[in-house]
N, C-alpha and C positions, 0 to 999 in steps of 0.2 A: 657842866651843863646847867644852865641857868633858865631852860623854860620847860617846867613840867609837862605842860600836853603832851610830848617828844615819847613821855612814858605812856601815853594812852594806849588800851587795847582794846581791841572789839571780837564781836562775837558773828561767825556768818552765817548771815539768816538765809532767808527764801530769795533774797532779792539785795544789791546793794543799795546801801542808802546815799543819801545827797551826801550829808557828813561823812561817811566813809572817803567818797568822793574827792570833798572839800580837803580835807586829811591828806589823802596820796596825792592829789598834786598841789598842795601846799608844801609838802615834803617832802616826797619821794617815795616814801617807804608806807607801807601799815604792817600792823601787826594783828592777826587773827587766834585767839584762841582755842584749845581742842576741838579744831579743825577736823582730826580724825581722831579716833576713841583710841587708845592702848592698846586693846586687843589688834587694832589693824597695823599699827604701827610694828606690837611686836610680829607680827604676820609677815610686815615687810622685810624687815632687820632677819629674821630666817631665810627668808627669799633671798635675801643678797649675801647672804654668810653661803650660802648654795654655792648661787652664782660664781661666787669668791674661787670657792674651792674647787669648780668645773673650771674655771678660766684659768687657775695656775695648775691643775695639775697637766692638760691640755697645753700648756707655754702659751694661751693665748696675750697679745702680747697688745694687738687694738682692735677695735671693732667700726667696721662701717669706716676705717681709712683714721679713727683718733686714737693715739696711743694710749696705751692706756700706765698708769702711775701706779708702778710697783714696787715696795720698800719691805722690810722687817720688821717686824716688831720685837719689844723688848726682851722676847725668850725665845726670840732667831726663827720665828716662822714668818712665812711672807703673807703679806698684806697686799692686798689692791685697794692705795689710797685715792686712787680715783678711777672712775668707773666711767666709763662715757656710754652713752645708750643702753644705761642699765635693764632698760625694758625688754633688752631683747633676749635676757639670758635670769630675770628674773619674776618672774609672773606676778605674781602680788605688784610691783610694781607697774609694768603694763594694766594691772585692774583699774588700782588708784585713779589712772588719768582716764576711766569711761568715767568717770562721778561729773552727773551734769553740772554741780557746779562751778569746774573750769568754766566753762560756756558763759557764766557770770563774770567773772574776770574781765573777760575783752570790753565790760563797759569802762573800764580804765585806758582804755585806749578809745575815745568815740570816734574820733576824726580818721580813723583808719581803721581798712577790715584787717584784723588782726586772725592768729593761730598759732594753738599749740606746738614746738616745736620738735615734737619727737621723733621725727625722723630727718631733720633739720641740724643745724650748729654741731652740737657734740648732745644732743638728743637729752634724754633724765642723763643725766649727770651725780653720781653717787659718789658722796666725798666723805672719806673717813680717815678724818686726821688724827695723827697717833704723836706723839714729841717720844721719839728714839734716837739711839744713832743714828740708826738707816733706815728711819721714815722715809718714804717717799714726799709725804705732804704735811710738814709741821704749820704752814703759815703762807700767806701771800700778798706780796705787796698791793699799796693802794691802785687803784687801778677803774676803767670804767670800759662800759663792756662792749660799746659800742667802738673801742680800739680797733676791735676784728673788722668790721664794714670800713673802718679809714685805711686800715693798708690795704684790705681789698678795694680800695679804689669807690667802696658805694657810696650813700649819701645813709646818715646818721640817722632812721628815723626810730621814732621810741619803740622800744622792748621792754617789758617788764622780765626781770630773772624772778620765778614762784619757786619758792624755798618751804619744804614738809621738811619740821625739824624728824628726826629720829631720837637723840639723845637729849639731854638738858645743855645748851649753851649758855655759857658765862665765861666770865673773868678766868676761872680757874680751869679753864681748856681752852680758851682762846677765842673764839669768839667773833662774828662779825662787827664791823664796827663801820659807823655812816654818816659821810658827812649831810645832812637833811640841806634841803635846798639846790645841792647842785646839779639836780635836774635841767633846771633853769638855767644853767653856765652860757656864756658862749661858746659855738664849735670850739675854739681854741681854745678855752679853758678849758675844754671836757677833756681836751688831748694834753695840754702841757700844763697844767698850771700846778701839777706833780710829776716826779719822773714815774713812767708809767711800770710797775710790776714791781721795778727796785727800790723804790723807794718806803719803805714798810713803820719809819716813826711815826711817833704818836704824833696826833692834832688837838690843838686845845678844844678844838670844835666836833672834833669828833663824839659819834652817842656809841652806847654797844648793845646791839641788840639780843639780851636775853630771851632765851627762850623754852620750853618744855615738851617734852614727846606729843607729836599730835600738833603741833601748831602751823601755823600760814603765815607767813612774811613774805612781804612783796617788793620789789627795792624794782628802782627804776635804771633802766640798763646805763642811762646818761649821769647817774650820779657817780660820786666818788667812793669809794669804798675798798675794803681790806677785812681781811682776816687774822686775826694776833697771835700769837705763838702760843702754846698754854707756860703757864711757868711750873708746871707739873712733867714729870718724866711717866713714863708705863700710861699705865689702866686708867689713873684720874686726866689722864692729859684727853683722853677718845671721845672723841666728838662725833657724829655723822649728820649728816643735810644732806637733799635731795635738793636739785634745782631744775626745772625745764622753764627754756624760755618760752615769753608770748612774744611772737617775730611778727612785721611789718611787711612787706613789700617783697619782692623776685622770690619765688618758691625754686628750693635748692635743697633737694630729695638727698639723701646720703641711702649707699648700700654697699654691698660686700668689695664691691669693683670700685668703689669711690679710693681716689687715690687720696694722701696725706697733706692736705694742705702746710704750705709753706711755714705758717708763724707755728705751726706745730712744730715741724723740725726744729727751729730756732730756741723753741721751748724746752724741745730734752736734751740738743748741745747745752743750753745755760745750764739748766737742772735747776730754776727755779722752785725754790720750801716753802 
C-alpha cells in the first residue's frame, strides 16, 4: 500500500463532516473509531452467544427464509458462523440499531432515500469466523455485494454494508480486506473483473482493514472486497463483525413465511469458506 490516507480514522461526532464525506466516496470505505464503548460491545457478544445456543439447541436451522451457517469448533461443539437476522433472537443487538446515529449514515447516500436494512437482505447479519476442521466460515472470496440485485434481475444502485466490529481484526484472523476505489467500476467490472466468491488470492492493491471492539467500518456495496483466512487454527483464528446493510430502492420485507431465495440454495450446495 503505497498511499497512507487509506490508514486514516475518524471519530463519529454529532454530525458527518464534508471530509468524512470527501473520504467515502473517494474510497469506498471509512473507518470510525469506538463507535460503541466495550461495555456495549461485550453486552452484544453475550446476546448472541444466547442467541447461539437457543438456535442449535432448537435445530434452528434459518431465520426469515436465510440459512443460517453452522460448523464446529475446535473442541467439537457447534458454532453458528453466521447468523442472518440476528436481531431477532438477540436483543442487545435489535437495541444497537435504535441509536440515532444510523439516521446519520444515509448522508452517504444523498442522491437517494436510503434504509436500514433489518428486516430486508439477510437483515444484521452475525459472522463469527473460527479456522477449524468443520468451520462453517473460515473466509470468503473477493466479491461485491451488489452480485445479489444482478441475478435478481434489479439495477445496482448503491448500498453501504455498516460493519460493528465485536473482536480485534487483523492479519492474524483474517480479516476484511478492500480494494478502495472500486466503487466507481463500471457495471461490468463490479460483476466480472474477479471471479465472483471463488476467487479468494491476494491483490497487490488490496488494504486490510484493521479494526478493534467498538468500531464503525463502512464499505460501499459496489466495491470489491474479501475476507482472508486467519493463518491461526482455534481461539486466535475468531473473529466476529456485524453487518446491516443501508439499501436503496423496492422495499422487500422478509418474515417467517419468506421462502429461500435462489442464490442461497446454490450457496450451501457449493459450501462456500
Amino acid at each position: 500500500m503505497n498511499n497512507p490516507e487509506l490508514l486514516k480514522k475518524f471519530t463519529f461526532g454529532s454530525d458527518i463532516t464534508q471530509e468524512q464525506l470527501d473520504f467515502y466516496n473517494k474510497y469506498g470505505f471509512i473507518h470510525f473509531k469506538n463507535f460503541i464503548p466495550k461495555e456495549q460491545v461485550a453486552a452484544i457478544v453475550q446476546s448472541l452467544n444466547e442467541a447461539e445456543q437457543y438456535i442449535i439447541t432448537n435445530n434452528i436451522s434459518e431465520i426469515y427464509g436465510i440459512p443460517l451457517k453452522i460448523g464446529v469448533d475446535d473442541k467439537g461443539n457447534k458454532i453458528v458462523n453466521r447468523m442472518p437476522f440476528s436481531s431477532v433472537y438477540a436483543k442487545a443487538v435489535a437495541d444497537l440499531y435504535k441509536d440515532p446515529r444510523f439516521e446519520l449514515i444515509k448522508k452517504f447516500i444523498p442522491d437517494y432515500p436510503s434504509r436500514l436494512g433489518l428486516q430486508e437482505k439477510d437483515g444484521v447479519v452475525s459472522n463469527h469466523f473460527f479456522n477449524s476442521a468443520n468451520s462453517a466460515y473460515k473466509q470468503l472470496g473477493w466479491h461485491t455485494d451488489v452480485l445479489r440485485d444482478f441475478v435478481m434481475g434489479q439495477k445496482m444502485l448503491p448500498m453501504i454494508n455498516i460493519g460493528v466490529y465485536l473482536t480485534h481484526s487483523g492479519p492474524e484472523n483474517g480479516g476484511l480486506r478492500i480494494l478502495p476505489g472500486t466503487h466507481r467500476q463500471s457495471a461490468f467490472s463490479m460483476m466480472f473483473s474477479k471471479i465472483q466468491v471463488v476467487d479468494r488470492n491476494e491483490d497487490p492493491n488490496e488494504i486490510l482493514v484493521e479494526a478493534e471492539p467498538g468500531d464503525l467500518c463502512l464499505h460501499e456495496g459496489r466495491m470489491w472486497h474479501r475476507v482472508g483466512i486467519s493463518p491461526n487454527f482455534g481461539e486466535k483464528s475468531r473473529r466476529r463483525v456485524m453487518y446491516v446493510p443501508l439499501i436503496c430502492g423496492k422495499v422487500e420485507i422478509r418474515n417467517e413465511h419468506t421462502k429461500t431465495p435462489f442464490y442461497h440454495k446454490l450457496g450451501k450446495r457449493f459450501k462456500f469458506k
